[in-house]
N, C-alpha and C positions, 0 to 999 in steps of 0.2 A: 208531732204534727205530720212528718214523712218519716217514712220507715221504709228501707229497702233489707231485705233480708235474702243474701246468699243470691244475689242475683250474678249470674250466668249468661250472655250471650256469645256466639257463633257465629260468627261468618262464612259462605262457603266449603261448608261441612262436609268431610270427606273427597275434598281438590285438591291439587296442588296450591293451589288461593287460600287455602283454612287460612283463619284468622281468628284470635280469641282475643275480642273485644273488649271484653267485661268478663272478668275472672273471680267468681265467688264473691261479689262485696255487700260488703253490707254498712249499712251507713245511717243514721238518726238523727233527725232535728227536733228541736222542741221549738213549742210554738215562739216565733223572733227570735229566733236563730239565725245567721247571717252569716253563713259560708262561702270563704272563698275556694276557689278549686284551680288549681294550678298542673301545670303538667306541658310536657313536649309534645310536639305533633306524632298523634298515634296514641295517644296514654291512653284516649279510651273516655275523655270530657264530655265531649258532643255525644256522643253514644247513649252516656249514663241518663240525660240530658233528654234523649229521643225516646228514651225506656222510662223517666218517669213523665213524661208532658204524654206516654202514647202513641206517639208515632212509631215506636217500635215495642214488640215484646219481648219478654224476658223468655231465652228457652229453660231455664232453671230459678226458681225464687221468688218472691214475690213483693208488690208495691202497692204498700199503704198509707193512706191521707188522711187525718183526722181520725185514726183508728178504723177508717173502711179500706176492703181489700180491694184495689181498682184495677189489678194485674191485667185482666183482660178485659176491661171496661176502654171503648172505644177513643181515640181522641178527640172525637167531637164531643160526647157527653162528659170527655177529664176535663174538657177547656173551663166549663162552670165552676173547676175548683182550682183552675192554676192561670195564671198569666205569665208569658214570655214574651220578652227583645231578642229578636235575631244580630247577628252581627249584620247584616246590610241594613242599609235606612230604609233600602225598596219595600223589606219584604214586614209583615205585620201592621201594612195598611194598603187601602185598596187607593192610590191614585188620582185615578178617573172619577173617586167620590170627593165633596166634599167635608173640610175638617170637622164641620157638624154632622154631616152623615156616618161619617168613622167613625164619631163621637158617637150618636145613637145608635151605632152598630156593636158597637164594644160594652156600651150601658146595658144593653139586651142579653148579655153574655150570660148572666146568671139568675137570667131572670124568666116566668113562664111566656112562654110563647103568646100574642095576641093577633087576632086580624088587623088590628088598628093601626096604620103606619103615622108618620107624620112623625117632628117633635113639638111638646107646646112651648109655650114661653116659660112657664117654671121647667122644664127641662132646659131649654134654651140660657136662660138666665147662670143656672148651674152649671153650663158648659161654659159661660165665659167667665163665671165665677173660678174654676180651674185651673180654666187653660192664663190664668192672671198670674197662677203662683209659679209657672215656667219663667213669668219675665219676659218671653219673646215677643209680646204683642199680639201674638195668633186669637186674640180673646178679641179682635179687634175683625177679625178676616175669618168668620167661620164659614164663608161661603167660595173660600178662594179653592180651588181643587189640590188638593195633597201632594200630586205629581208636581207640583209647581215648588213648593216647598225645597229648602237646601236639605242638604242631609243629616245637618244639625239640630235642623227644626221639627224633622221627621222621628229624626231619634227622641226628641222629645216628648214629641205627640206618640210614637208608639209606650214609651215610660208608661205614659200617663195613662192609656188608653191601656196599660197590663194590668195599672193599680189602682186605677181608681176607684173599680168595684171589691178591693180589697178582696184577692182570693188569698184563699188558702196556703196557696204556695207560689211564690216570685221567683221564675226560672230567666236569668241573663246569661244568656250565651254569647262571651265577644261583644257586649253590646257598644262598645266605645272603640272597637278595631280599627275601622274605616272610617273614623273619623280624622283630621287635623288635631294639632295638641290640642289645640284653644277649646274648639269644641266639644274635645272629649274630656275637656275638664269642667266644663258645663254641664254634661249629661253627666260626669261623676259626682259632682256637686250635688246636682238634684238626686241623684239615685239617693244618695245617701240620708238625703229632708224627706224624700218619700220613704225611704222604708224607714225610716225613724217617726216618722206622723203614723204612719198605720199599725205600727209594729209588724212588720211585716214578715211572714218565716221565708227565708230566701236562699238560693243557689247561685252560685255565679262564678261563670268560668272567666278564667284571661287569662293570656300570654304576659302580663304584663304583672312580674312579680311587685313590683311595688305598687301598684293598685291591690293587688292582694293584700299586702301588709297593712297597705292602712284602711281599708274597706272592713267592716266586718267584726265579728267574736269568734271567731273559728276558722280555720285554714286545713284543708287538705290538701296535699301530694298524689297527682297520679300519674303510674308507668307499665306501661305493658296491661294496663286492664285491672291493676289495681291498686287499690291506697295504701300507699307505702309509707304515711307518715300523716299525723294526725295532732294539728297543733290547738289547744287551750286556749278559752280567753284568757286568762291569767301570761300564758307564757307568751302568746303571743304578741304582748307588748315590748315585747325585748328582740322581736324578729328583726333580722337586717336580710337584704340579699343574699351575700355572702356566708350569713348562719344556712341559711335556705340551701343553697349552694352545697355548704360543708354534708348537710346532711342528707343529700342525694350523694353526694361521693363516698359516703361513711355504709348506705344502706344498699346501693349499688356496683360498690368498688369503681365505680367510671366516672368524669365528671359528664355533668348534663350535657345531653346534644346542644350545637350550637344554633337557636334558633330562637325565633319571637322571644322561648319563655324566658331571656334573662334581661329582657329589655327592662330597665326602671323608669 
């Protein structure tokens, strides 16, 4: 379902600034795939992240979805085939709209363009058929404006509003960072009912190795821009932090920077 092949990026190329971001990787999911992506600040997550959603290009390699080549296909016309959660709750809804307006803004995502605005009642109906299976009650408030929303319920509604057209590809960046436990264990709850109802093929970074471990059939390792270590569904039922740990000190010779990623 994603394919990256031998991808390559650069940052300030030829400065004293160089920086190699993404260092030759290559990497494949099959379709319901559910990859965790783990790494220190710098390894090069968000990057890989920005290079398949579009927002950035690859200067060597290329990025394919459902067996099409999208390397230089722009991010507004990738969006039809990927849905992403940012790590902030602000960012992946408009606010000032409301949560029915988000909602018929994000249903429109994959779909042909029409002069006709408005939503009807069978679309309506379907929005609060939905927003029902969050649990928060928003299925009750589709007219309350989004900005009003906590950050929990936002994070919800952006989940929802990535998968509900069921794309191609589920990109989670940090999406449970800036949350409280309580509610990041809400949004991880559901992440997991959603992409298991849709079969969803997905990616997902965090600092937060035991969300790795139990999220998922697949785990990658990334440092300095590339995947240093590639864990099985089969083996990785047997993951602990600590195994995690050993074998960043075995392939590194260092132990891992002390930072977010060993938070459990």
């Amino acid at each position: 379902m994603l394919q990256l092949n031998q991808i390559h990026k650069i940052f300030n190329e030829g400065t004293p600034d160089e920086k190699i971001a993404i260092d030759h990787v290559t990497l494949s999911l099959k379709p319901g795939d559910f990859v965790t992506v783990i790494g220190s600040n710098g390894a090069g997550k968000s990057t890989l992240m920005n290079i398949i959603s579009g927002v950035l290009t690859p200067d060597v390699g290329t990025v394919q979805i459902g067996g099409k080549n999208v390397t230089n296909m722009s991010e507004f016309n990738r969006s039809r085939m990927i849905g992403r959660v940012f790590q902030d709750p602000m960012a992946g809804t408009a606010p000032s709209m409301t949560i029915e307006e988000n909602l018929a803004m994000a249903y429109s995502r994959n779909k042909t363009r029409a002069l006709r605005r408005g939503v009807t009642k069978k679309r309506r109906d379907y929005f609060r058929e939905v927003l029902e299976s969050l649990h928060l009650g928003l299925e009750n408030r589709l007219n309350a404006k989004v900005g009003l929303l906590s950050g929990g319920e936002r994070q919800a509604l952006s989940l929802l509003m990535a998968t509900f057209t069921e794309p191609s590809i589920l990109l989670l960046d940090e999406h449970t960072a800036a949350l409280d436990p309580s509610r990041a264990e809400v949004i991880t709850n559901l992440t997991k009912e959603i992409v298991a109802k849709y079969n969803l093929t997905t990616l997902m970074v965090t600092h937060n190795m035991q969300q790795a471990i139990d999220l998922g059939n697949r785990l990658i390792m990334m440092d300095k821009g590339q995947i240093i270590l590639e864990v099985n569904e089969e083996d990785k039922k047997h993951l602990t932090i600590e195994s995690l740990l050993s074998e960043f000190k075995r392939i590194r010779g260092v132990q891992m920077a002390s930072d977010r990623a060993v938070l459990s």
